[in-house]
C-alpha positions as CSV (number, residue, x, y, z in Angstrom):
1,X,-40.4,-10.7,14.0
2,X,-43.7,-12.2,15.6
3,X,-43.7,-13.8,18.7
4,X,-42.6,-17.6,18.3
5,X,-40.8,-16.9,15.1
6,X,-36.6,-17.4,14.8
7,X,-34.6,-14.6,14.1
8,X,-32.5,-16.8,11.8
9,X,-34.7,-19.1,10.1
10,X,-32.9,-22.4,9.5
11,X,-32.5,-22.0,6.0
12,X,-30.3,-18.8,6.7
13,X,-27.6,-20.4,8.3
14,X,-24.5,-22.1,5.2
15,X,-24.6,-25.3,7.5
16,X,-26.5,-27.1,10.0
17,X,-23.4,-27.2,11.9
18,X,-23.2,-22.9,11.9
19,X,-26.8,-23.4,13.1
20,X,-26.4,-25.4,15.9
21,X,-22.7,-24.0,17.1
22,X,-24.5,-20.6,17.0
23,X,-27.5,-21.7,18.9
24,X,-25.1,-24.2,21.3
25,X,-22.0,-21.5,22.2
26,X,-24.0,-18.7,24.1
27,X,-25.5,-21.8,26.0
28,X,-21.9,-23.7,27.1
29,X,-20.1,-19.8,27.4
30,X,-23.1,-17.8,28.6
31,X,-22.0,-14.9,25.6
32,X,-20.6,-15.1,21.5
33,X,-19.0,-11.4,20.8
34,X,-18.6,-10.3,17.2
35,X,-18.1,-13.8,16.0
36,X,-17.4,-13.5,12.1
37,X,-20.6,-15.6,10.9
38,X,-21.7,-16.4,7.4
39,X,-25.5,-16.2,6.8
40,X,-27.8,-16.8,3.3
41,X,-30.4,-14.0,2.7
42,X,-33.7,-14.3,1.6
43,X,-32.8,-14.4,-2.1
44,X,-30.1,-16.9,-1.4
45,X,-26.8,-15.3,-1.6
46,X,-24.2,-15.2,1.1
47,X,-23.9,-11.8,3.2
48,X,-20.7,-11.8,5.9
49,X,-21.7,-10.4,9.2
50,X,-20.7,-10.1,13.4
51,X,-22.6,-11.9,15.1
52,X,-23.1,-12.0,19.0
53,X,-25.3,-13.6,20.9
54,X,-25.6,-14.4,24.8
55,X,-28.2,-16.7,26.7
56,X,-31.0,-14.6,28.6
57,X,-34.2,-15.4,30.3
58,X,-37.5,-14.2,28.9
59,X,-40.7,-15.1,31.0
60,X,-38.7,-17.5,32.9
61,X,-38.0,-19.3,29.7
62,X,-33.8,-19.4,28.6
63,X,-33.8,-17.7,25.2
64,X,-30.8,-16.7,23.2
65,X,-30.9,-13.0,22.6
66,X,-28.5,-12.2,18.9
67,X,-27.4,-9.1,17.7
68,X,-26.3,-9.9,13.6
69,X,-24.6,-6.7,11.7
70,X,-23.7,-7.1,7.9
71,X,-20.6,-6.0,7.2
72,X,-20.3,-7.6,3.5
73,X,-19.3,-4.2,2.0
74,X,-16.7,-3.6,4.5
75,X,-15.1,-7.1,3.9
76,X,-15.5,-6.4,0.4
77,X,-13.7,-3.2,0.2
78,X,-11.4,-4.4,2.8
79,X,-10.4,-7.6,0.1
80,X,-10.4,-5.0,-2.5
81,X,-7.8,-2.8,-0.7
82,X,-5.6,-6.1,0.0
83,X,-5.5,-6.9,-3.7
84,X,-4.7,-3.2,-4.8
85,X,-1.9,-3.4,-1.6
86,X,-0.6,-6.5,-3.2
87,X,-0.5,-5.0,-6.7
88,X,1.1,-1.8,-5.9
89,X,3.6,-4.2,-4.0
90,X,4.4,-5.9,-7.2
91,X,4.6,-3.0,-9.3
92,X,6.9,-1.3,-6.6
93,X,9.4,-4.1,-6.7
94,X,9.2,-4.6,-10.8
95,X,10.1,-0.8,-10.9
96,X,12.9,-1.2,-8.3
97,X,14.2,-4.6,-10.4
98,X,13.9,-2.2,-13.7
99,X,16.1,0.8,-11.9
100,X,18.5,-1.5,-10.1
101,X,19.2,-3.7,-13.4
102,X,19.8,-0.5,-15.7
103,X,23.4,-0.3,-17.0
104,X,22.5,3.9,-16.6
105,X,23.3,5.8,-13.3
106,X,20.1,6.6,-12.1
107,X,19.1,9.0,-9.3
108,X,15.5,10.2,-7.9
109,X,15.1,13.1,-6.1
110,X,12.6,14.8,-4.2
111,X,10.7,18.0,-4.6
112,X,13.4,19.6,-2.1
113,X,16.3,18.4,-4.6
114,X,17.6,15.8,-2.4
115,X,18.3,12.4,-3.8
116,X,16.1,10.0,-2.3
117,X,17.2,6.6,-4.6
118,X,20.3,5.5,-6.5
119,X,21.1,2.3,-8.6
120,X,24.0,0.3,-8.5
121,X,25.2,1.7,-12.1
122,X,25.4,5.3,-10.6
123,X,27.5,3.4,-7.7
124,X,30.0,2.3,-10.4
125,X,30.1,5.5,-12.4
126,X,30.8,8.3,-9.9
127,X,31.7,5.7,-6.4
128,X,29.3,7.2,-3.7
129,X,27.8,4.2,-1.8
130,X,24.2,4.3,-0.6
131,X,24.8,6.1,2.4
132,X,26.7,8.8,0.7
133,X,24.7,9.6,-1.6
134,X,20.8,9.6,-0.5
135,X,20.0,12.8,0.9
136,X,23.0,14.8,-0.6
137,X,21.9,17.2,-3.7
138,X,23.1,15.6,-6.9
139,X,25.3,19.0,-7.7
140,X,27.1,19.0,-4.7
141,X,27.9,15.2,-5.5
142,X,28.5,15.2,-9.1
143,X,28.4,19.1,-10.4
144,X,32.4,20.3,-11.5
145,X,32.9,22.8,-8.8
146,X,32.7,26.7,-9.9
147,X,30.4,26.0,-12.6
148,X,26.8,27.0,-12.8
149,X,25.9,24.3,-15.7
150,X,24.6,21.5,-13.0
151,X,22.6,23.9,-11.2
152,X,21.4,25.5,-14.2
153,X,20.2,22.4,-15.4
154,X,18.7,21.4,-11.8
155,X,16.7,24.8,-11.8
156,X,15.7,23.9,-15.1
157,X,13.8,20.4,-14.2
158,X,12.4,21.5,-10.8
159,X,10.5,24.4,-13.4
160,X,9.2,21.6,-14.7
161,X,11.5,21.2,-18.0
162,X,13.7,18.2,-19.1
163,X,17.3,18.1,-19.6
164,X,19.6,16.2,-22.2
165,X,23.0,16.9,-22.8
166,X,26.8,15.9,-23.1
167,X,28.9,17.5,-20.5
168,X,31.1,16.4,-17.7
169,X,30.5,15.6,-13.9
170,X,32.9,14.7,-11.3
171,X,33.2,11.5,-9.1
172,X,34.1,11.2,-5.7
173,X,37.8,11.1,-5.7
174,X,37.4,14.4,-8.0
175,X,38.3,13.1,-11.1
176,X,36.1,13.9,-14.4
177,X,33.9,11.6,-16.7
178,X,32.2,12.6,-19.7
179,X,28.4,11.5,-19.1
180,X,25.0,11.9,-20.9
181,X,22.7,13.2,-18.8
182,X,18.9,13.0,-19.1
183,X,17.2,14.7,-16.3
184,X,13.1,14.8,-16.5
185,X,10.9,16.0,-13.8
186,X,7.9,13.6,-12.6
187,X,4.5,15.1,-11.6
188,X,1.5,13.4,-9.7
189,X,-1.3,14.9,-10.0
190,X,-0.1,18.8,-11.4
191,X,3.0,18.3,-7.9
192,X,6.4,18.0,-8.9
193,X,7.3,14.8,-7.2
């Protein structure tokens, strides 16, 4: 602006008190750094921005020189990220309530055929704990030994097919338990996931 004018009228600032602790803390600490400062625009709404400010002298005359930087669109998008963080959270823990509560054996694996998640009801079918289980393939845990069906049907889903039959799979002491199995393959975005 002109000489004389402020470069924060007093109408811009929410508060007097914003005004004044603006105007007052380069003064008592000599410099404000990125201070997260609300101001009121022309048209009256509220923009978030850094400010800094720091006391100088300008013709022998203190003056208080301020740097102000909107960053309303950041914060915004930043909020919006938090909320979407939050949501995904919640959906991530209603999903792993709805798997863990299932009276079905469930595994997930990965696009390398690995298990990557069990449920407690696959625990009490075929008696692998977590450990045992996550990161073994499910045919070397479950598959009846000498018989091509499990892989069959694992080639089958990572192609991109689903599975569901009546057959028999093994536990870990070796004995045999007549399951249904559903196997379907998830994709995310055209990838097998």
């Amino acid at each position: 602006g002109g000489a004389g004018r402020r470069c924060v009228e007093p109408g811009g600032w929410p508060t007097s008190g914003d005004r004044v602790g603006s105007v007052t803390a380069p003064r008592e600490e000599k410099a404000l750094r990125s201070r997260t400062t609300a101001f009121r625009t022309k048209s009256g709404s509220l923009i978030t921005t850094l400010y800094s400010a720091s006391l100088i002298e300008a013709d022998g005359q203190p003056c208080v020189l301020a740097a102000i930087l909107d960053i309303t669109a950041q914060r915004l998008a930043e909020d919006a990220l938090r909320e979407s963080e939050a949501e995904a959270r919640e959906r991530s823990a209603f999903l792993q309530t709805l798997i863990e509560s299932s009276p079905m054996g469930i595994l997930v694996g990965g696009p390398d055929h690995l298990v990557t998640l069990r449920n407690s009801a696959f625990e009490r079918l075929f008696h692998y704990s977590p450990a045992e289980a996550i990161g073994r393939d499910p045919d070397d845990l479950i598959g009846i030994p000498d018989s091509p069906e499990a892989t069959d049907f694992s080639r089958q889903v990572m192609g991109g097919q689903s599975v569901h039959a009546t057959t028999i799979r093994r536990r870990k002491d070796g004995s045999r338990i007549h399951v249904e199995v559903h196997a379907t393959p998830l994709f995310s975005g055209g990838t097998l996931i």
